[in-house]
ROGURO-507520 format. One record per residue: residue in one letter; x, y, z of N, C-alpha, C, O in turn; residue number from 0. Coordinates in nm, 2 decimals. Layout:
ATOM  resn     n_u     n_v     n_w    ca_u    ca_v    ca_w     c_u     c_v     c_w     o_u     o_v     o_w  resi
ATOM     A       X       Y       Z       X       Y       Z       X       Y       Z       X       Y       Z   NUM
...
% end
This chain:
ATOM  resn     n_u     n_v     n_w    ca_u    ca_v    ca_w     c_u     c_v     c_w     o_u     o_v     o_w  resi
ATOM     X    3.35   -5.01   -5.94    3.26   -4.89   -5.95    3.26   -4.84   -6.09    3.37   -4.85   -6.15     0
ATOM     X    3.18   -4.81   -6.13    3.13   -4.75   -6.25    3.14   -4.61   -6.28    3.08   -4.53   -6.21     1
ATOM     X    3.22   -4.58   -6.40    3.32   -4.44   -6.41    3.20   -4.34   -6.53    3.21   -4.38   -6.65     2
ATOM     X    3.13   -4.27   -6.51    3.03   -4.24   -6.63    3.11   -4.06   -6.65    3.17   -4.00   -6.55     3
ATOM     X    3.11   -4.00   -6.75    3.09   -3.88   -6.77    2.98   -3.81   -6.77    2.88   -3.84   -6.83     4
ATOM     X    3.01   -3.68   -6.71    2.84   -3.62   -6.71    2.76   -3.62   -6.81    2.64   -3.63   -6.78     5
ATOM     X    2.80   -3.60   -6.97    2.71   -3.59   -7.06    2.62   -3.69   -7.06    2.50   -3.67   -7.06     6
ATOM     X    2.70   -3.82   -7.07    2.66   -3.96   -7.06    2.52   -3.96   -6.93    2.40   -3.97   -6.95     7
ATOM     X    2.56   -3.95   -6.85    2.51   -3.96   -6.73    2.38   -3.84   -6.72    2.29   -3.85   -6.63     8
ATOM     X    2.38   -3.78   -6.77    2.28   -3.68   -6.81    2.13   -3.76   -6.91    2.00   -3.77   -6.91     9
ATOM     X    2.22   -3.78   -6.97    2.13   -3.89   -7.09    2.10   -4.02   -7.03    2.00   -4.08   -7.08    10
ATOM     X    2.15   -4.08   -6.94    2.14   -4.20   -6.91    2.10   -4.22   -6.73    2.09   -4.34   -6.68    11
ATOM     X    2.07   -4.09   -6.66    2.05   -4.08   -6.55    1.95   -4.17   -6.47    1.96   -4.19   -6.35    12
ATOM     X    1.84   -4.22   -6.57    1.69   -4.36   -6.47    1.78   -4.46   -6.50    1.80   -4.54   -6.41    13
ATOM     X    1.83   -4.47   -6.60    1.97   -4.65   -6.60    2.04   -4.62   -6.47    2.02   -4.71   -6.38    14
ATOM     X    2.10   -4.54   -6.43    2.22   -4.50   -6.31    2.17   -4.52   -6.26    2.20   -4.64   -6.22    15
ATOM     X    2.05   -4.48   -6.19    1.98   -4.41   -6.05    1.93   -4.58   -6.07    1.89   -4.61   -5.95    16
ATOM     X    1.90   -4.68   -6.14    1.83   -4.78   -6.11    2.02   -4.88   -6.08    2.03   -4.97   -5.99    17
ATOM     X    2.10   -4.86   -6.14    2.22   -4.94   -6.09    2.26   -4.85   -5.94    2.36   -4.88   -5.87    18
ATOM     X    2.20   -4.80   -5.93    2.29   -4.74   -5.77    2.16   -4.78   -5.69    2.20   -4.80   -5.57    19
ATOM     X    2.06   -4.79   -5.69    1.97   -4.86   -5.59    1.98   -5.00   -5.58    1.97   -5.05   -5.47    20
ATOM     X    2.01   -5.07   -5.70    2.09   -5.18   -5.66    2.19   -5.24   -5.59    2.21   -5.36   -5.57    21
ATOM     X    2.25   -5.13   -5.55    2.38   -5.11   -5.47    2.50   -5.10   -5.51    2.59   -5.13   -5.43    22
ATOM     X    2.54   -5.06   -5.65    2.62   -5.03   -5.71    2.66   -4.88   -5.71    2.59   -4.81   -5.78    23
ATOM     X    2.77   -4.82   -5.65    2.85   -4.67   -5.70    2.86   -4.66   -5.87    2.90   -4.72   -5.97    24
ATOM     X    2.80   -4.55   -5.85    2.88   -4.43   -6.03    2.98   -4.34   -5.95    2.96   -4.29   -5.85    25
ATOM     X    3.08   -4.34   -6.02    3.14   -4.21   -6.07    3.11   -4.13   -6.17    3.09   -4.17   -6.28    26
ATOM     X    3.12   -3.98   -6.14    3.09   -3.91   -6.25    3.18   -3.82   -6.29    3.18   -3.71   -6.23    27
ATOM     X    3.26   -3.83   -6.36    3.37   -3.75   -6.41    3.30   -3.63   -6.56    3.22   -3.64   -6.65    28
ATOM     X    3.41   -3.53   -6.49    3.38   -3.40   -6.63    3.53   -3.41   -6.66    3.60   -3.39   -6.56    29
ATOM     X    3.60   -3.43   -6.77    3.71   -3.41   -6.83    3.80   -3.50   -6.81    3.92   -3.46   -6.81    30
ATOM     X    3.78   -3.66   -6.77    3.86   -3.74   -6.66    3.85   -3.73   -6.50    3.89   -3.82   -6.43    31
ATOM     X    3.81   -3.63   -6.46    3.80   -3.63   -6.32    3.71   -3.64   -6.28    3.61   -3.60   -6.34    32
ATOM     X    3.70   -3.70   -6.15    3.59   -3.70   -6.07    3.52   -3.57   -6.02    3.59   -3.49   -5.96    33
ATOM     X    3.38   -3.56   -6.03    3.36   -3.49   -5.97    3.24   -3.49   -5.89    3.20   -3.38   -5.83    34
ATOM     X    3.18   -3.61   -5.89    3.06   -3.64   -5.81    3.09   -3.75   -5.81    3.19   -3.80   -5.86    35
ATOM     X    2.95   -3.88   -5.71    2.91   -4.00   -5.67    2.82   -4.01   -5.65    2.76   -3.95   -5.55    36
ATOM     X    2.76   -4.10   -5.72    2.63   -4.16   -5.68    2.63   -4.27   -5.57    2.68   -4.38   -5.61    37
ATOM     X    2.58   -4.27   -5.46    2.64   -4.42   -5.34    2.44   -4.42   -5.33    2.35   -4.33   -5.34    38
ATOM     X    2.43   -4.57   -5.30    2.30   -4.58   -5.25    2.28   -4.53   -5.07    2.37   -4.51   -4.98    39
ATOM     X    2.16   -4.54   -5.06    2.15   -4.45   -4.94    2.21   -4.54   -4.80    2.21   -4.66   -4.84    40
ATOM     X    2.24   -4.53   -4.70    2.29   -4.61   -4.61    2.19   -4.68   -4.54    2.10   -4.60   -4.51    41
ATOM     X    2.17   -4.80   -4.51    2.09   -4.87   -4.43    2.11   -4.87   -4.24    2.20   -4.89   -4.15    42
ATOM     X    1.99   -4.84   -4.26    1.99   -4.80   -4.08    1.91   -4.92   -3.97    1.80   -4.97   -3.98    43
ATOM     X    1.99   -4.93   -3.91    1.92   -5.06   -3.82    1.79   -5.05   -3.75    1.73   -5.15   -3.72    44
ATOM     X    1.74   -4.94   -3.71    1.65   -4.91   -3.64    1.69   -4.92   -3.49    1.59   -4.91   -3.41    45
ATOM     X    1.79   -4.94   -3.45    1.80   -4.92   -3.28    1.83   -4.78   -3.22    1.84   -4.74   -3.10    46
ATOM     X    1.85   -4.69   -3.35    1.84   -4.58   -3.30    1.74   -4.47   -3.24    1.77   -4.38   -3.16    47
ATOM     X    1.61   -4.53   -3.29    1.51   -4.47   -3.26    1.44   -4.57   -3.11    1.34   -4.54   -3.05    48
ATOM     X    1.50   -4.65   -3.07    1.45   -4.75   -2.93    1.54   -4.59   -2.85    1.48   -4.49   -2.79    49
ATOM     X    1.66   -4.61   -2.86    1.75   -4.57   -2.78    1.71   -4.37   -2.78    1.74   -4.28   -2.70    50
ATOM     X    1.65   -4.36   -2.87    1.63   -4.17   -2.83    1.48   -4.19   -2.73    1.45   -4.09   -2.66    51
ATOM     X    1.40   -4.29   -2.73    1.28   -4.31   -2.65    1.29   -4.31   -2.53    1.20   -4.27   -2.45    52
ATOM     X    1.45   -4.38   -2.51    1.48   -4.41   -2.40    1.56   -4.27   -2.31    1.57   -4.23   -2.19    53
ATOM     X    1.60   -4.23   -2.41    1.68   -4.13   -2.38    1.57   -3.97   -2.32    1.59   -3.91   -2.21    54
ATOM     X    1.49   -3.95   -2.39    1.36   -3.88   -2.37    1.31   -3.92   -2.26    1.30   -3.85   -2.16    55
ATOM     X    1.27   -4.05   -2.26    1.18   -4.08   -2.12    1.28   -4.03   -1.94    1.22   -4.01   -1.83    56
ATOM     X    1.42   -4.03   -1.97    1.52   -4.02   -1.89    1.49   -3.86   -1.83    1.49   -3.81   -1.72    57
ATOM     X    1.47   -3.79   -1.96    1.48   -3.62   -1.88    1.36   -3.59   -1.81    1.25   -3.62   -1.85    58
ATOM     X    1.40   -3.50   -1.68    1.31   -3.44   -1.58    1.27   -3.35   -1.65    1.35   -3.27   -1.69    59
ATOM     X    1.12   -3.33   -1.67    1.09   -3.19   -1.72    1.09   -3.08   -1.55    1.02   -3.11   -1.46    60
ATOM     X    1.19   -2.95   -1.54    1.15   -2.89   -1.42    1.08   -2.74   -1.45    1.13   -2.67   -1.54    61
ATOM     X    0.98   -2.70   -1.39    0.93   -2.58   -1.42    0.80   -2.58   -1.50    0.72   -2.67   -1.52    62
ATOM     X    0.79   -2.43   -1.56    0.67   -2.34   -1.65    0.76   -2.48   -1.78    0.86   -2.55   -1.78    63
ATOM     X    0.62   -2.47   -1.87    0.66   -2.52   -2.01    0.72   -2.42   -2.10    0.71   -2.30   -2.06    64
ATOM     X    0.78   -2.45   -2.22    0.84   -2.34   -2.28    0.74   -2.25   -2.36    0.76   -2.13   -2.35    65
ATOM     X    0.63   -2.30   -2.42    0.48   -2.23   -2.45    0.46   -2.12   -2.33    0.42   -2.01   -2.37    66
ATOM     X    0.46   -2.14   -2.25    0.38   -2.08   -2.14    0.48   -2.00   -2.11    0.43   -1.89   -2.09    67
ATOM     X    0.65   -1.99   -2.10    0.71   -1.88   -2.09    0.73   -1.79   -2.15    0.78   -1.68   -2.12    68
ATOM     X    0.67   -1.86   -2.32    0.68   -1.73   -2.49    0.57   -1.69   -2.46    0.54   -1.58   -2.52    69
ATOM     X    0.46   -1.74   -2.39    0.33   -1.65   -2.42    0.32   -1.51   -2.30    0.24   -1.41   -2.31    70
ATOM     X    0.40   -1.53   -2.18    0.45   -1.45   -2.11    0.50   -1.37   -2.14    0.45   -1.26   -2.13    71
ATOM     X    0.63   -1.38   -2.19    0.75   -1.28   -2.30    0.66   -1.20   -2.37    0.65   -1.07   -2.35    72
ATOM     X    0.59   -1.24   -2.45    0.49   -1.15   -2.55    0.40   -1.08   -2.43    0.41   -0.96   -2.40    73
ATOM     X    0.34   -1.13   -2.39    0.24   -1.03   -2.33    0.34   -0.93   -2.25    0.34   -0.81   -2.30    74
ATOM     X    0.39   -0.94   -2.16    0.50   -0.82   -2.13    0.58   -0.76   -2.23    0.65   -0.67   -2.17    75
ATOM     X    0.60   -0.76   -2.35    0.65   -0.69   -2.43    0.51   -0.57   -2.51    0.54   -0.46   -2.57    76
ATOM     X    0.40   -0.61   -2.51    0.27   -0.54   -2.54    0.27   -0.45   -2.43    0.26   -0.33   -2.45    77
ATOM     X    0.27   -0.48   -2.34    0.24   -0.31   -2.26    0.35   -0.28   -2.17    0.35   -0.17   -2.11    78
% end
């Protein structure tokens, strides 16, 4: 991992941001210490969005819709 100080990293921030899309970590230290990271973003498989489809299709809608119960509420709260 790659140890930068802020100044540095201020000045040099489109170099970073193009070594951490490559998939390389910065560290960013103020005074020796850490105090930030740059991590590239996590890669997501895509089976998460099959499985909430699935999950959706599973619930029973029972009753009024929830529109139709706020537009109720409001009109009984007018008079």
């Amino acid at each position: 991992m790659k140890q930068v100080n802020v100044k540095t990293a201020r000045s040099q921030l489109r170099k970073l941001l193009d070594r951490v899309a490559g998939g390389e970590e910065v560290s960013l230290l103020r005074r020796g210490k850490e105090v930030a990271r740059l991590v590239p973003p996590r890669r997501t498989s895509g089976a998460l969005l099959p499985n909430l489809r699935k999950f959706r299709a599973s619930i029973k809608v029972k009753g009024r819709s929830l529109s139709a119960e706020v537009i109720d509420d409001r009109r009984r709260q007018r008079y």
